[in-house]
C-alpha positions as a printed Julia matrix, in Angstrom:
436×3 Matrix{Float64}:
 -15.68   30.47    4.42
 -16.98   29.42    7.74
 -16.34   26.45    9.42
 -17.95   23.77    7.89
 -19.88   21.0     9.71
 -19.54   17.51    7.98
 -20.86   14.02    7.98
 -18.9    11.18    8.71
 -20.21    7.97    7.59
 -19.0     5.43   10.75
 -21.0     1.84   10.29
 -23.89   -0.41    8.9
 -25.84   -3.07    9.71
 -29.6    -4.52    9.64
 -29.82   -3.34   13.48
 -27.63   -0.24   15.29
 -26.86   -0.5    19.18
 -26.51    2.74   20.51
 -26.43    4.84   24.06
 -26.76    8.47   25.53
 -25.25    9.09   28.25
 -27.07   12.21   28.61
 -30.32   13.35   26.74
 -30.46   13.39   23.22
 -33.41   14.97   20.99
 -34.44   13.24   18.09
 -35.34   15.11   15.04
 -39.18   14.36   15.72
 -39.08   16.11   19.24
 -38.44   12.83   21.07
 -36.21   12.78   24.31
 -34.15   10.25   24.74
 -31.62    8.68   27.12
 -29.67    5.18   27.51
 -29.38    2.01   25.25
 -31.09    2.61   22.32
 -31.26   -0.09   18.82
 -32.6     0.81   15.88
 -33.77   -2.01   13.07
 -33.9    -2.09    9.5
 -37.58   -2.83    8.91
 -40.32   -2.62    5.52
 -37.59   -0.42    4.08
 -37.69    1.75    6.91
 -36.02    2.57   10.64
 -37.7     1.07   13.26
 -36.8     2.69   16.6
 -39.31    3.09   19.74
 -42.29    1.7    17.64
 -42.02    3.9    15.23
 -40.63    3.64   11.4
 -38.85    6.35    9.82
 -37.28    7.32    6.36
 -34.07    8.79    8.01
 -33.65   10.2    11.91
 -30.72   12.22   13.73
 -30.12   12.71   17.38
 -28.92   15.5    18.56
 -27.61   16.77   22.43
 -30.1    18.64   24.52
 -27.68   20.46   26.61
 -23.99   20.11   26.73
 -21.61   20.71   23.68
 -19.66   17.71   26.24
 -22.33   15.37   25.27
 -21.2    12.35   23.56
 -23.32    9.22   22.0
 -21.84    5.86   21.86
 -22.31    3.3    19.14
 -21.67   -0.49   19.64
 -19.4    -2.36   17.56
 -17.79   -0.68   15.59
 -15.47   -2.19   13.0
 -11.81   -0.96   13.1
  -9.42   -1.95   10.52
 -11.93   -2.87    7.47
  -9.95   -6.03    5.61
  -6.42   -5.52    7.07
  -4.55   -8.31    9.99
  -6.02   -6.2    12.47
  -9.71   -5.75   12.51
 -11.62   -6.0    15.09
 -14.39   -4.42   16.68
 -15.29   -1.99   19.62
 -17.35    0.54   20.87
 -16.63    3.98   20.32
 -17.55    7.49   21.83
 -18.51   10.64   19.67
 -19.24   14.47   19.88
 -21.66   16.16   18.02
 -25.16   14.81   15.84
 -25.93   10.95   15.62
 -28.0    11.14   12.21
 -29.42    7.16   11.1
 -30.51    6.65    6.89
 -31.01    3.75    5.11
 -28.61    2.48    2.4
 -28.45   -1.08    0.26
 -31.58   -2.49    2.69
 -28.99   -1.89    5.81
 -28.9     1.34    8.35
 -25.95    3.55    8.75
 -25.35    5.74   10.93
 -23.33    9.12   10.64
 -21.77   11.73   13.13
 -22.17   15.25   12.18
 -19.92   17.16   13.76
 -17.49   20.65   13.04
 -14.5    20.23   10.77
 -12.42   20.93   13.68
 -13.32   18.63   15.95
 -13.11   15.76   13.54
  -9.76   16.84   13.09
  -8.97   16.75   16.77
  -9.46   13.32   16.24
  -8.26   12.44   13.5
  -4.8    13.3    14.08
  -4.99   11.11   17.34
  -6.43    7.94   15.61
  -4.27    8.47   12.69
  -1.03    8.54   15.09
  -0.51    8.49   18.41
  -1.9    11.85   19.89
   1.92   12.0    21.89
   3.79   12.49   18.98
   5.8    15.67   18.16
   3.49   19.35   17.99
   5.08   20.4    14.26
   4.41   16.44   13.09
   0.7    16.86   14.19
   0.23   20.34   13.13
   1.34   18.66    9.71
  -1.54   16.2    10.05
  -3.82   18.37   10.58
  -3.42   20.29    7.94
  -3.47   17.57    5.37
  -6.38   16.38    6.97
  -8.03   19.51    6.64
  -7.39   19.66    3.3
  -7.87   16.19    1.73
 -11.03   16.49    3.16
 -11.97   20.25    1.76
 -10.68   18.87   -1.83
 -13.09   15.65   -1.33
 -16.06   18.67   -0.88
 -15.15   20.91   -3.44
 -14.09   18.26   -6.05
 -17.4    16.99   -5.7
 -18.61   20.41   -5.78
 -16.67   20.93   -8.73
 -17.6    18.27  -10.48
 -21.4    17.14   -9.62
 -20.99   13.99   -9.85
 -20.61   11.08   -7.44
 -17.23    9.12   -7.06
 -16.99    5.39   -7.75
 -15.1     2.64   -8.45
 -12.89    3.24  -11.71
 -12.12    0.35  -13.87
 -10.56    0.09  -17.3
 -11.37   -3.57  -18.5
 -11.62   -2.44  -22.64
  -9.09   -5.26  -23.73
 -10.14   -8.84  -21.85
  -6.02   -9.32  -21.25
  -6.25   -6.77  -18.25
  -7.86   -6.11  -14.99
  -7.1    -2.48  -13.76
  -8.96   -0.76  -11.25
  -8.64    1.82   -8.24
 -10.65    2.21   -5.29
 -10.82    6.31   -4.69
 -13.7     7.51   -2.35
 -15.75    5.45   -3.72
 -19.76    4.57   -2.51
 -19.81    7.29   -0.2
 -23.03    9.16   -1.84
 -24.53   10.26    1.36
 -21.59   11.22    3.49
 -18.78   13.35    3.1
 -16.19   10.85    4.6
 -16.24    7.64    6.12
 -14.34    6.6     9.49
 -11.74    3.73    8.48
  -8.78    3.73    6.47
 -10.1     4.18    3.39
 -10.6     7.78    3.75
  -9.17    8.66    7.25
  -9.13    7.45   10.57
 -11.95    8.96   13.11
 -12.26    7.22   16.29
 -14.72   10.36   17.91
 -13.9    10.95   21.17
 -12.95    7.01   22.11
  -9.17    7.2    22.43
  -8.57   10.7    24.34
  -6.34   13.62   22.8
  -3.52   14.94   24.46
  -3.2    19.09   24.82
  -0.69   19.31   22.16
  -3.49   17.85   19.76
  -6.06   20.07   20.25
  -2.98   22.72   20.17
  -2.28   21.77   16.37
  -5.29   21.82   15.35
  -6.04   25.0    16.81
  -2.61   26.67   15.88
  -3.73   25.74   12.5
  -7.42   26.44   12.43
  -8.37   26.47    8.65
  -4.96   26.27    7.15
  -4.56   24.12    3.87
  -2.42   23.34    1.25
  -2.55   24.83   -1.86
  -1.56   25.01   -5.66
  -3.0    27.46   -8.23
  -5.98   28.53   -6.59
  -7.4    24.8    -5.59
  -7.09   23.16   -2.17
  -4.64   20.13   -2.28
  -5.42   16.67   -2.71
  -3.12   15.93    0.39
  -2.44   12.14    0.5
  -0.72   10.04    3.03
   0.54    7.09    3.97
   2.31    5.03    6.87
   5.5     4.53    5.54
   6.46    5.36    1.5
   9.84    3.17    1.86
  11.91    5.76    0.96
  10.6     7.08   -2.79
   7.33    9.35   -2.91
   5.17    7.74   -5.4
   3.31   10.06   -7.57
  -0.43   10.5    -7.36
  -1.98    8.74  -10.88
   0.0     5.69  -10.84
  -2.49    4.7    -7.92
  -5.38    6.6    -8.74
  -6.91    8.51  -11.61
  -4.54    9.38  -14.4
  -4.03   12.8   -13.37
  -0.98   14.38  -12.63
  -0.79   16.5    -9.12
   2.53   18.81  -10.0
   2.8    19.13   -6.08
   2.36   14.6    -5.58
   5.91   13.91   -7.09
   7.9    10.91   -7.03
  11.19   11.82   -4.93
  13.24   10.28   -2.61
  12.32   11.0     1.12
  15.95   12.07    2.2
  17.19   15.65    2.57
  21.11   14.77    2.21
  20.87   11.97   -0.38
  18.45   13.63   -2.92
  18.87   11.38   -6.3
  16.23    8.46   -6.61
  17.45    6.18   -9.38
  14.46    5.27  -11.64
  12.32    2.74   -9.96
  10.13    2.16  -13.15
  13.3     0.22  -14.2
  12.96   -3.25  -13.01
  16.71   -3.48  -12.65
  16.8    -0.26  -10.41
  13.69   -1.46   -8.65
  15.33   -4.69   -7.65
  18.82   -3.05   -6.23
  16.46   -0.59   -4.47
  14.28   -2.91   -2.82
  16.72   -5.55   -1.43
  18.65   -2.56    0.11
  18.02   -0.25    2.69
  18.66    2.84    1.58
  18.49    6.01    3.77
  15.58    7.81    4.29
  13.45    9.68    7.44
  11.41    6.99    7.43
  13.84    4.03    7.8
  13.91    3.99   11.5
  13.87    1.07   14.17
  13.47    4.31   16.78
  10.83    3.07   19.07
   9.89    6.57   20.26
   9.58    7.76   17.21
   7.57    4.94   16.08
   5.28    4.73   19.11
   4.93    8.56   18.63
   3.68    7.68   14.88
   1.82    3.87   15.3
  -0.97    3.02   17.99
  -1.52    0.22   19.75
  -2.51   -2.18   17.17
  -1.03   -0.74   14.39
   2.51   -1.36   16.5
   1.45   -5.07   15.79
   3.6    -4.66   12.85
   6.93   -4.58   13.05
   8.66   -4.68    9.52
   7.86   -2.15    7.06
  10.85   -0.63    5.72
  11.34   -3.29    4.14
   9.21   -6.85    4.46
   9.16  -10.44    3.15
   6.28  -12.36    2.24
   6.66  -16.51    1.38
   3.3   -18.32   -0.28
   3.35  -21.82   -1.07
   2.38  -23.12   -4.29
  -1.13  -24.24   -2.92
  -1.29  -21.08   -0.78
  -0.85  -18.41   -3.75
  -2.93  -20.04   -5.99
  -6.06  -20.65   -3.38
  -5.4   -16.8    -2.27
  -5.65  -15.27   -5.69
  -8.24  -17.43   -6.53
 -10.13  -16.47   -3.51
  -9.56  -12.99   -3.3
 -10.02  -12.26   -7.33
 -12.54  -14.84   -7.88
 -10.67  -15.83  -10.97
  -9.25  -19.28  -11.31
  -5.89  -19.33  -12.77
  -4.72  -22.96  -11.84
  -1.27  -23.32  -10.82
   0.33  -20.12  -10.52
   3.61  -20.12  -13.19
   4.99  -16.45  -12.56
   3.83  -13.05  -11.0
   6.05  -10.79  -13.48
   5.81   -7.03  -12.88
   4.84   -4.94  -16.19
   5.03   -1.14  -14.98
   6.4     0.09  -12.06
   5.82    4.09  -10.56
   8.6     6.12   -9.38
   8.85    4.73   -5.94
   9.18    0.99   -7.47
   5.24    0.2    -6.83
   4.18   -2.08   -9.57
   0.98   -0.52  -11.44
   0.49   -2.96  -13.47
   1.03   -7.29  -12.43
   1.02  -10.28  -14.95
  -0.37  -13.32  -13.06
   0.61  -16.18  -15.23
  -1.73  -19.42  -14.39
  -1.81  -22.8   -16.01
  -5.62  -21.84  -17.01
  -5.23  -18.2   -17.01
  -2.87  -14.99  -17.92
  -4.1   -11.67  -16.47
  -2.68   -8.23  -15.95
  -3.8    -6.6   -12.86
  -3.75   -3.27  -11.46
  -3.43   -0.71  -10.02
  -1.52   -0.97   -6.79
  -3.95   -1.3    -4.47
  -5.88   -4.17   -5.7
  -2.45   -5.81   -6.41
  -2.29   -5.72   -3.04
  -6.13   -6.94   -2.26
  -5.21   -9.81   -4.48
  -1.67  -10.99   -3.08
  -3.13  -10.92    0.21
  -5.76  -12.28    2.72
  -5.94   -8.39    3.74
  -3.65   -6.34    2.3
  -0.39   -6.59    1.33
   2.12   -4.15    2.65
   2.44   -2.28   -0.29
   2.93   -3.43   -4.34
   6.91   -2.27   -4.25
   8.24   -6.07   -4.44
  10.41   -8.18   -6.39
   9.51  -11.53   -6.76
  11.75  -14.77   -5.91
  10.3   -18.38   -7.21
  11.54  -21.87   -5.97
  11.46  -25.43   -6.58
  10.66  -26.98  -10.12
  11.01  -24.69  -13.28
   8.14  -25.1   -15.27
   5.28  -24.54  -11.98
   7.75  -23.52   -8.54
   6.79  -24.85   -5.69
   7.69  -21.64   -3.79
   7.23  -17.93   -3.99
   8.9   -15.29   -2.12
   7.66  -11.17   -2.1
  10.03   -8.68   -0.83
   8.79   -5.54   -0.59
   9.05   -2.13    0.84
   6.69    0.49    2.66
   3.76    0.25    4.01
   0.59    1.82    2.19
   0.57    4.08   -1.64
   3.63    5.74   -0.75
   1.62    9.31   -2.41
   2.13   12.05   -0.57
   3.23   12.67    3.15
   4.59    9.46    4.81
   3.87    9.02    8.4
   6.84    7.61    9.71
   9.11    9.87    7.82
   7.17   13.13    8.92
   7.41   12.07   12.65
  11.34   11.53   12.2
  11.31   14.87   10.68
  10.09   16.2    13.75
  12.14   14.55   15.69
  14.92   16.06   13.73
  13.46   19.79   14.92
  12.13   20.79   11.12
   9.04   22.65   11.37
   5.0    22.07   10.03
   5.99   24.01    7.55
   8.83   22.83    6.37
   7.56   19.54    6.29
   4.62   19.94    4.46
   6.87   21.81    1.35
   9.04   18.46    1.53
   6.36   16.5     0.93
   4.07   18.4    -1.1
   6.8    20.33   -2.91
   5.01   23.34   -5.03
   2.33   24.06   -2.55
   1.24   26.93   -0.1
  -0.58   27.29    2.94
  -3.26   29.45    3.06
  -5.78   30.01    5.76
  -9.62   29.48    4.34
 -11.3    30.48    7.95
């Protein structure tokens, strides 16, 4: 295999504000330097007076040349999103999707990974927690391509709404038909070239040029998350239901190694209000500023978190955010939990409504004005019996909990374990192998 190049899918919008600092071609022979916009137009992109079906821009010169695109959402639906220009390497190519432009960075595997372990973290964090990173990267990515490969077809939104009593749906790669990956958190977080990378970035990456995890002859689906609160949660309780022998539920600890069995409510509830030991339950601020940027340091508890709604303040949220209106909200009562105490599968119980919900990610959508922490929470009501006048979420992690947590990886290399054995705590089962 050769180093692939792939295409990054990084905003949309009825108009595109761009610049070159340097000249760009376009793909019609067109030089090019300085602000640019392109417009949505009859179907079409309108840019210099002329219309086009798609367009791509690519540097004259330098392999240094960067394009910048104006604002740029950061953040999609969570507490932090915002918006801000950002710098990339590499091709800017514009298409047309839903009667809206988008515009996509093509640009070697390699170099997206440069920057994806610095957006993802902090690019100052320890060389064998990076070196991890970008690794996984490499390989969720590779999986994405050769699952879809694999399987011709294109990935969507799965929902299983046969019986009218439930609601359960993931979100997995979904609507990204004409790009490989897309920039936010949804897939991975690329920033280009706008927040700079240290020398021992570009050394993991390089150390680990085309390394990836894998098991029994396929690249790894290598998930991630911030913080997994202490239990790994396994792969199809958030997403398809498929088991990944090497995405195991297991307790992120190397001295205390039983997890009691979360999918107990009971269990669950002990586990949650406690804090047990784990790497990732750290208050370290070096560690954490190693792990967290800027804004994702504007939150503090995640270990383990509490949440209070209101009567009128749950049932307006889940009404807003699911659309559906269940009147006074009577009880949230959990109905399966996955091995790291994540709840699968929520009854909502409404004076107009009963509905189970699922899986954890839109219990999360729903429960909050972004998103909620994670879905491992036990539930505390207040005030009068029959409709409470109070409800209180405590909860622990931040994010799926599947796969490699963050948090607990960077106090692992704190702790002086290496990439490697890292990777084979988290992803027990698999190998790395080196594609190019």
């Amino acid at each position: 295999m050769k180093e692939p190049l792939i295409t990054v899918g990084i905003l949309s919008g009825k108009e595109i504000e761009f610049s070159f600092p340097e000249t760009f071609v376009s793909s019609d022979k067109i030089e090019s330097a300085g602000d640019q916009k392109a417009v949505y137009k009859e179907g079409k992109i309108y840019w210099k007076g002329n219309l086009y079906d798609e367009i791509s821009f690519s540097p004259q010169l330098s392999n240094a040349a960067f394009f910048e695109l104006k604002n740029v959402t950061i953040g999609i639906n969570f507490h932090w999103e915002r918006k801000e220009p950002q710098r990339f390497k590499g091709t800017l190519k514009l298409i047309i999707e839903e009667k809206k432009l988008t515009a996509i960075n093509i640009i070697p595997i390699e170099d997206y990974l440069t920057s994806v372990i610095s957006s993802e973290m902090s690019a100052t964090a320890s060389l064998e927690l990076l070196k991890a990173h970008a690794v996984i990267s490499r390989s969720w990515l590779l999986n994405k391509i050769e699952e879809r490969e694999r399987e011709n077809e294109k990935p969507q939104i799965k929902t299983d709404s046969a019986v009218h009593s439930s609601f359960i749906k993931w979100y997995d790669h979904e609507a990204h038909t004409h790009f490989d990956v897309c920039a936010d958190d949804h897939c991975q977080r690329y920033q280009g070239i706008t927040r700079t990378s240290t020398s021992k970035a570009i050394e993991a990456v390089f150390s680990t040029r085309g390394e990836v995890l894998m098991f029994e002859n396929h690249i790894c689906d290598a998930r991630f998350s911030k913080c997994c609160g202490g239990a790994l949660e396994e792969f199809q309780n958030c997403w398809k239901n498929v088991e990944h022998p090497y995405l195991v539920g297991k307790r992120d600890d190397k001295t205390a190694n039983e997890l009691p069995d979360l999918t107990i409510e009971s269990e669950a509830d002990q586990w949650i209000r406690t804090s047990p030991s784990a790497f990732c339950n750290t208050q370290d601020k070096k560690i954490l500023s190693q792990v967290l940027n800027n804004y994702d340091q504007e939150t503090t508890d995640f270990y383990r978190w509490k949440v209070t709604y209101t009567q009128q303040e749950l049932s307006e949220l889940i009404y807003d955010r699911s659309g559906i209106d269940f009147g006074k909200i009577i009880d949230l009562i959990p109905i399966e939990r996955g091995t790291s105490g994540r709840i699968v599968k929520l009854k909502i119980v409404g004076t107009l409504r009963t509905l189970i919900i699922g899986k954890e990610l839109e219990i999360r959508r729903t429960l909050s004005s972004s998103h909620l922490y994670s879905s491992a929470f036990v539930i505390d009501k207040e005030g009068e019996e029959e409709i409470p006048s109070l409800f209180i979420l405590t909860g622990a992690g931040w994010g799926h909990g599947v796969g490699l947590c963050q948090i607990g990886a960077a106090v692992m290399g704190e702790q002086g374990y290496t990439y490697n054995e890292i990777l084979s705590h988290y992803y027990p089962g698999s190998t790395i192998e080196k594609q190019y």
